[in-house]
Chimera marker file (.cmm) of the C-alpha trace (Angstrom):
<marker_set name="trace">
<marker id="1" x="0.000" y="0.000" z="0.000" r="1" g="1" b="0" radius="0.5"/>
<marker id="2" x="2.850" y="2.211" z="1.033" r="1" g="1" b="0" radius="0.5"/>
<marker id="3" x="4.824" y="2.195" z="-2.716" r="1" g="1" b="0" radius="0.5"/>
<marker id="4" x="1.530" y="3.133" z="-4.580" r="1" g="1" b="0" radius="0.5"/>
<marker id="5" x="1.169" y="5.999" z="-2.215" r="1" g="1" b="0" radius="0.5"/>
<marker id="6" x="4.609" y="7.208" z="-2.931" r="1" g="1" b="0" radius="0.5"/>
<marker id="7" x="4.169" y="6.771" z="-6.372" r="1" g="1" b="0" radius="0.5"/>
<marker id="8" x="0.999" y="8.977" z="-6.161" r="1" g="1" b="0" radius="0.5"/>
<marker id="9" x="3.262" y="12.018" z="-3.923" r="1" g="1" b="0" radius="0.5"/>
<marker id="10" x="5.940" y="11.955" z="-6.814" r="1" g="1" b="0" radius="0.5"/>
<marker id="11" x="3.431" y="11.870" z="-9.412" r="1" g="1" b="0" radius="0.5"/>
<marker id="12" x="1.767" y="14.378" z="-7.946" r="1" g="1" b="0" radius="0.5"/>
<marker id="13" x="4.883" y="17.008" z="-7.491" r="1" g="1" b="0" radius="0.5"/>
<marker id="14" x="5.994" y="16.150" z="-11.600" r="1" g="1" b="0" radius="0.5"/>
<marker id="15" x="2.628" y="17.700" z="-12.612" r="1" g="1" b="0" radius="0.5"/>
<marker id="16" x="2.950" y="20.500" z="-10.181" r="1" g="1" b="0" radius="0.5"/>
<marker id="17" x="6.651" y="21.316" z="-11.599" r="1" g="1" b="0" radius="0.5"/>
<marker id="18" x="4.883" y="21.069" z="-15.347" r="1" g="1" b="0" radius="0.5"/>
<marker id="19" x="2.077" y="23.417" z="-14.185" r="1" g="1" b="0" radius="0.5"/>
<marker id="20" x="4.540" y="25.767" z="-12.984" r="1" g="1" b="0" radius="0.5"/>
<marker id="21" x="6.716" y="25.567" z="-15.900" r="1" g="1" b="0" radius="0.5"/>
<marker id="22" x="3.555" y="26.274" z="-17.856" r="1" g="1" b="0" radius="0.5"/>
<marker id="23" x="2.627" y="29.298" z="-15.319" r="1" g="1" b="0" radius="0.5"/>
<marker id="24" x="6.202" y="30.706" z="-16.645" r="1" g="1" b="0" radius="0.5"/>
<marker id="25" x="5.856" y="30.204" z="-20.497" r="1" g="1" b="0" radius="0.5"/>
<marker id="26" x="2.167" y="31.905" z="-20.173" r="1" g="1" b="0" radius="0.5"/>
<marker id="27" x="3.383" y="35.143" z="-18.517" r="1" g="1" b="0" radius="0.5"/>
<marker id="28" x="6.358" y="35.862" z="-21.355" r="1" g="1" b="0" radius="0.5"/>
<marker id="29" x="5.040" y="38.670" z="-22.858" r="1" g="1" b="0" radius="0.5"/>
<marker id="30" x="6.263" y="38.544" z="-26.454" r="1" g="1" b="0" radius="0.5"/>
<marker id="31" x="6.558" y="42.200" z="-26.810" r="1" g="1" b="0" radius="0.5"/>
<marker id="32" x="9.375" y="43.271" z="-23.906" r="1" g="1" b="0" radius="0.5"/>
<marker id="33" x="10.523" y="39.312" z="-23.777" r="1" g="1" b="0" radius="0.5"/>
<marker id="34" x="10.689" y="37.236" z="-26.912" r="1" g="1" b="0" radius="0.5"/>
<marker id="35" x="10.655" y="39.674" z="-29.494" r="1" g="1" b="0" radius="0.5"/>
<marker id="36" x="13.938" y="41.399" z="-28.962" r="1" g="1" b="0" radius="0.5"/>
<marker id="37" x="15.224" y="37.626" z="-28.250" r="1" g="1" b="0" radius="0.5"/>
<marker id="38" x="13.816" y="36.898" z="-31.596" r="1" g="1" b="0" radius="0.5"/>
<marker id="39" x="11.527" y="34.266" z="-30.307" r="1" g="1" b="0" radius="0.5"/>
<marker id="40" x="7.791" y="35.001" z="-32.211" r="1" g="1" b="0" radius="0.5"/>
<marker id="41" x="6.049" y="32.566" z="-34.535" r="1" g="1" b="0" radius="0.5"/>
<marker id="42" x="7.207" y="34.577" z="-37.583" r="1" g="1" b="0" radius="0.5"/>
<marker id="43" x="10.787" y="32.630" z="-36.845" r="1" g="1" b="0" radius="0.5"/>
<marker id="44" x="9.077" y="29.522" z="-37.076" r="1" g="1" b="0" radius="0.5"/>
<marker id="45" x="7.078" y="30.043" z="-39.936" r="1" g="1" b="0" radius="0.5"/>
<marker id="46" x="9.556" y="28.735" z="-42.854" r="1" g="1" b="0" radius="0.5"/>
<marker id="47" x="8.439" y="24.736" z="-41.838" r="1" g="1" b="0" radius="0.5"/>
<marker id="48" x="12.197" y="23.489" z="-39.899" r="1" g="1" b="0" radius="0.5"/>
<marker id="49" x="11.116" y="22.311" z="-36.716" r="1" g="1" b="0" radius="0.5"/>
<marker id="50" x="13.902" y="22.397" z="-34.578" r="1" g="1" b="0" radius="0.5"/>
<marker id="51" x="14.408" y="22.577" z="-30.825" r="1" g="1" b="0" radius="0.5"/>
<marker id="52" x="13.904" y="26.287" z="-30.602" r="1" g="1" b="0" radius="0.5"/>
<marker id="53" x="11.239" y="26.160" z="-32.468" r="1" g="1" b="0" radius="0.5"/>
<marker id="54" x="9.751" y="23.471" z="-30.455" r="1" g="1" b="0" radius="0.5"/>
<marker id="55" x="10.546" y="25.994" z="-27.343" r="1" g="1" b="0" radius="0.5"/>
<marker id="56" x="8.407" y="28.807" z="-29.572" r="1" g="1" b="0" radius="0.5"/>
<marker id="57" x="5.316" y="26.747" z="-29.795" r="1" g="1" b="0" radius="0.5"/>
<marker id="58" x="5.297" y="25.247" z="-26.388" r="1" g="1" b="0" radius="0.5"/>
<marker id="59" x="5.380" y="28.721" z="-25.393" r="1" g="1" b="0" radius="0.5"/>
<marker id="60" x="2.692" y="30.442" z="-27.293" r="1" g="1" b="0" radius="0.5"/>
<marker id="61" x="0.671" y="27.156" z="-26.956" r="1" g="1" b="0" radius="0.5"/>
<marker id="62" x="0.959" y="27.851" z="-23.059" r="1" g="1" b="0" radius="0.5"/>
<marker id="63" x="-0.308" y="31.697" z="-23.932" r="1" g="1" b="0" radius="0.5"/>
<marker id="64" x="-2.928" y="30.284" z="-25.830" r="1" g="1" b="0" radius="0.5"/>
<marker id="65" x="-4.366" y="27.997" z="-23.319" r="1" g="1" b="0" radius="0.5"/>
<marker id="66" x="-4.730" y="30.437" z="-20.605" r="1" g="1" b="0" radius="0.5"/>
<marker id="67" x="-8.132" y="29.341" z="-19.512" r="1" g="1" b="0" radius="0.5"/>
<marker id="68" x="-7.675" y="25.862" z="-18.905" r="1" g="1" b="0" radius="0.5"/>
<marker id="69" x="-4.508" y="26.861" z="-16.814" r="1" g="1" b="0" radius="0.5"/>
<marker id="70" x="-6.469" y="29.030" z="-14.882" r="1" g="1" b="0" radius="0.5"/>
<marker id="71" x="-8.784" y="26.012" z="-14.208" r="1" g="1" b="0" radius="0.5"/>
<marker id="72" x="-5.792" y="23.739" z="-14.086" r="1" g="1" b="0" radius="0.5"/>
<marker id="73" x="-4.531" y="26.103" z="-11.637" r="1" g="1" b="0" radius="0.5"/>
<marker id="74" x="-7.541" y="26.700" z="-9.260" r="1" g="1" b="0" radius="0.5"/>
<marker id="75" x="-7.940" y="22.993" z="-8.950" r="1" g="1" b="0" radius="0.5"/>
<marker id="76" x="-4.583" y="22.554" z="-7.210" r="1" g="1" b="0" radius="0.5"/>
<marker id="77" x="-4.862" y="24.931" z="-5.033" r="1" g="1" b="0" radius="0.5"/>
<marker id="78" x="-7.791" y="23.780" z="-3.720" r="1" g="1" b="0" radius="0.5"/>
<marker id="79" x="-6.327" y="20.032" z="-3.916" r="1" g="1" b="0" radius="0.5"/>
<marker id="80" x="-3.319" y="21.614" z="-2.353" r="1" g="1" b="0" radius="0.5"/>
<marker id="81" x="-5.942" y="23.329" z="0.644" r="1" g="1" b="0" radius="0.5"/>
<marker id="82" x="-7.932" y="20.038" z="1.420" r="1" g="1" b="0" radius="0.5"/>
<marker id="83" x="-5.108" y="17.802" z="1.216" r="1" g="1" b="0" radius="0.5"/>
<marker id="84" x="-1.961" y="19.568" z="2.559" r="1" g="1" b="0" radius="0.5"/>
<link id1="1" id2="2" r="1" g="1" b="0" radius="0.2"/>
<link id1="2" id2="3" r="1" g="1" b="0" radius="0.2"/>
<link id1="3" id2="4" r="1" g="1" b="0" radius="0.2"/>
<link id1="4" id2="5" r="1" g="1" b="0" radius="0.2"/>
<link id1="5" id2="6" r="1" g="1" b="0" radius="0.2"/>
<link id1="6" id2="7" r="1" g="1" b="0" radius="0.2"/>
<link id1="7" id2="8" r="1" g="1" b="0" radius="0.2"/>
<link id1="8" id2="9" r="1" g="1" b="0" radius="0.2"/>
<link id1="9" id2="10" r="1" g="1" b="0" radius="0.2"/>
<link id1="10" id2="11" r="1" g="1" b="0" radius="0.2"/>
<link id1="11" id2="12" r="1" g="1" b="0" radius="0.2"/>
<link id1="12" id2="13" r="1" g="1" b="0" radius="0.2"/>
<link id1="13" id2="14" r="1" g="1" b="0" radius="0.2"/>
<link id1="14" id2="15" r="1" g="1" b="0" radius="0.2"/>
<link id1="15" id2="16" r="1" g="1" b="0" radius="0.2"/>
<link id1="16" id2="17" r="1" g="1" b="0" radius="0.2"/>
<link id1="17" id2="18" r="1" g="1" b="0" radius="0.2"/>
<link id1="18" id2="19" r="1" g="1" b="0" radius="0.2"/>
<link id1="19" id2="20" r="1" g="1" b="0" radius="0.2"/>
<link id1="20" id2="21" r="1" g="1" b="0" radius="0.2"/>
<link id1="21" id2="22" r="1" g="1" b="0" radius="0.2"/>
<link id1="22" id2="23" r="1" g="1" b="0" radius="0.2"/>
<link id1="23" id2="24" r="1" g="1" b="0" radius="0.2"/>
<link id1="24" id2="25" r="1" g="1" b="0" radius="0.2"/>
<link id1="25" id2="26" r="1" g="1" b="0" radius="0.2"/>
<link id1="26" id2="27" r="1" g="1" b="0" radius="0.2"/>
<link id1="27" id2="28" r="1" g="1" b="0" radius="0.2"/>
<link id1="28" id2="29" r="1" g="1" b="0" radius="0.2"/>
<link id1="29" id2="30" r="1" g="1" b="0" radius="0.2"/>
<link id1="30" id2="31" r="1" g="1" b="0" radius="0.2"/>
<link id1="31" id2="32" r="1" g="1" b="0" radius="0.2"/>
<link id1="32" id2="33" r="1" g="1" b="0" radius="0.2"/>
<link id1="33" id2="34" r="1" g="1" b="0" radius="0.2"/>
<link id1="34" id2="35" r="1" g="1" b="0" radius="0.2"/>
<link id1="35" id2="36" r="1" g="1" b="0" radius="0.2"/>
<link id1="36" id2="37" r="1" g="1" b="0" radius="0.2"/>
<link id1="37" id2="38" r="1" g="1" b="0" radius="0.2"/>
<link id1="38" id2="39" r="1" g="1" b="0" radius="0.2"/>
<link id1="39" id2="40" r="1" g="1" b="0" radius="0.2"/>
<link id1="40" id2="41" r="1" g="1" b="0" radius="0.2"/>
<link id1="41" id2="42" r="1" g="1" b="0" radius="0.2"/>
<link id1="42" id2="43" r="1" g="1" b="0" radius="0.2"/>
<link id1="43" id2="44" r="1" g="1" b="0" radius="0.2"/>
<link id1="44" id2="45" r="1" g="1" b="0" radius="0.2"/>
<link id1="45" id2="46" r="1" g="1" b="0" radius="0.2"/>
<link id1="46" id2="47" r="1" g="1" b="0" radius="0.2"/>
<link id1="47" id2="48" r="1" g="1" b="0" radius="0.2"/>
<link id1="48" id2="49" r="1" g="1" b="0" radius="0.2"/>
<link id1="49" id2="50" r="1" g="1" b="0" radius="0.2"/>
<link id1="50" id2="51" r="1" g="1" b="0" radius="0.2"/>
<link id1="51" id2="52" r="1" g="1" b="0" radius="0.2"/>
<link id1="52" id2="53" r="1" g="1" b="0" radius="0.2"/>
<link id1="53" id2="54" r="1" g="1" b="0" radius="0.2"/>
<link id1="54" id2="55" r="1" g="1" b="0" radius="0.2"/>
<link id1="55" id2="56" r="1" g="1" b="0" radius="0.2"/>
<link id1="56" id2="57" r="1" g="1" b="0" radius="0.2"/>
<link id1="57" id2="58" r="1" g="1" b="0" radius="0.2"/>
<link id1="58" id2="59" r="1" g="1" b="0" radius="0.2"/>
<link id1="59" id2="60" r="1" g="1" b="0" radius="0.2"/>
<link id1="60" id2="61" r="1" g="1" b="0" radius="0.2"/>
<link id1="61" id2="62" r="1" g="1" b="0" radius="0.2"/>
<link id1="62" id2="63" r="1" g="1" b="0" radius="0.2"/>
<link id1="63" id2="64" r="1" g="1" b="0" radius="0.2"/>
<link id1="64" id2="65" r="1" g="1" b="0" radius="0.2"/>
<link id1="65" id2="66" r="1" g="1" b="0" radius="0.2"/>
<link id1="66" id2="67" r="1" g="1" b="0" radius="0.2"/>
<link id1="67" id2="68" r="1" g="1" b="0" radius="0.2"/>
<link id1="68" id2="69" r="1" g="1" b="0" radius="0.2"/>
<link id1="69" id2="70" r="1" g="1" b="0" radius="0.2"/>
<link id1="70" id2="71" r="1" g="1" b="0" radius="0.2"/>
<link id1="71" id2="72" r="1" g="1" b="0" radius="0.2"/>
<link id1="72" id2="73" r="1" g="1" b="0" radius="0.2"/>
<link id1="73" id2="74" r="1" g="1" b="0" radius="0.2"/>
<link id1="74" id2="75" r="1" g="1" b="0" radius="0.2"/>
<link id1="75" id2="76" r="1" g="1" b="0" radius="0.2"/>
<link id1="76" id2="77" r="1" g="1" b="0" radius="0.2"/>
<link id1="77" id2="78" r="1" g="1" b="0" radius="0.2"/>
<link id1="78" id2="79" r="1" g="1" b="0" radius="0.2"/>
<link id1="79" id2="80" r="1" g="1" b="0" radius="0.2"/>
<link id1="80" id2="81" r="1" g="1" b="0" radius="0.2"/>
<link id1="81" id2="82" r="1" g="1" b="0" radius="0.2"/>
<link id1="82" id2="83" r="1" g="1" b="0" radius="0.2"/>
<link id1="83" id2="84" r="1" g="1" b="0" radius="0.2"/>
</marker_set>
């Protein structure tokens, strides 16, 4: 019983670390941060997928999904209240 509810704590903290990892690609704003780094979708556009532009998508994918992390977000919080 005791090495499923480990597995379940560490399970628990990865998704945590992705939400917050998502948290910090969905504040970027592209203006003041990517843009002068030369990180926007127009760099991406010519079709090579490569790791940075990988990076570019995960990030505007994050900016695009804002709702769901807000949801995403509110529901462990409140897992995070009940449960400790």
């Amino acid at each position: 019983m005791f090495p499923l509810l480990s597995f379940f704590t560490g399970f628990v903290t990865l998704i945590q670390g992705f939400l917050l990892l998502a948290n910090a690609f969905a504040v970027l704003n592209e203006d003041r941060f990517l843009d002068p780094r030369g990180w926007t979708l127009l760099q991406i556009q010519g079709g090579r997928t490569t790791l940075k532009g990988k990076i570019i998508g995960l990030i505007h994918l994050c900016q695009f999904l804002r709702l769901p992390l807000i949801i995403l977000n509110i529901v462990v919080i409140v897992f995070k209240l009940i449960f400790g």
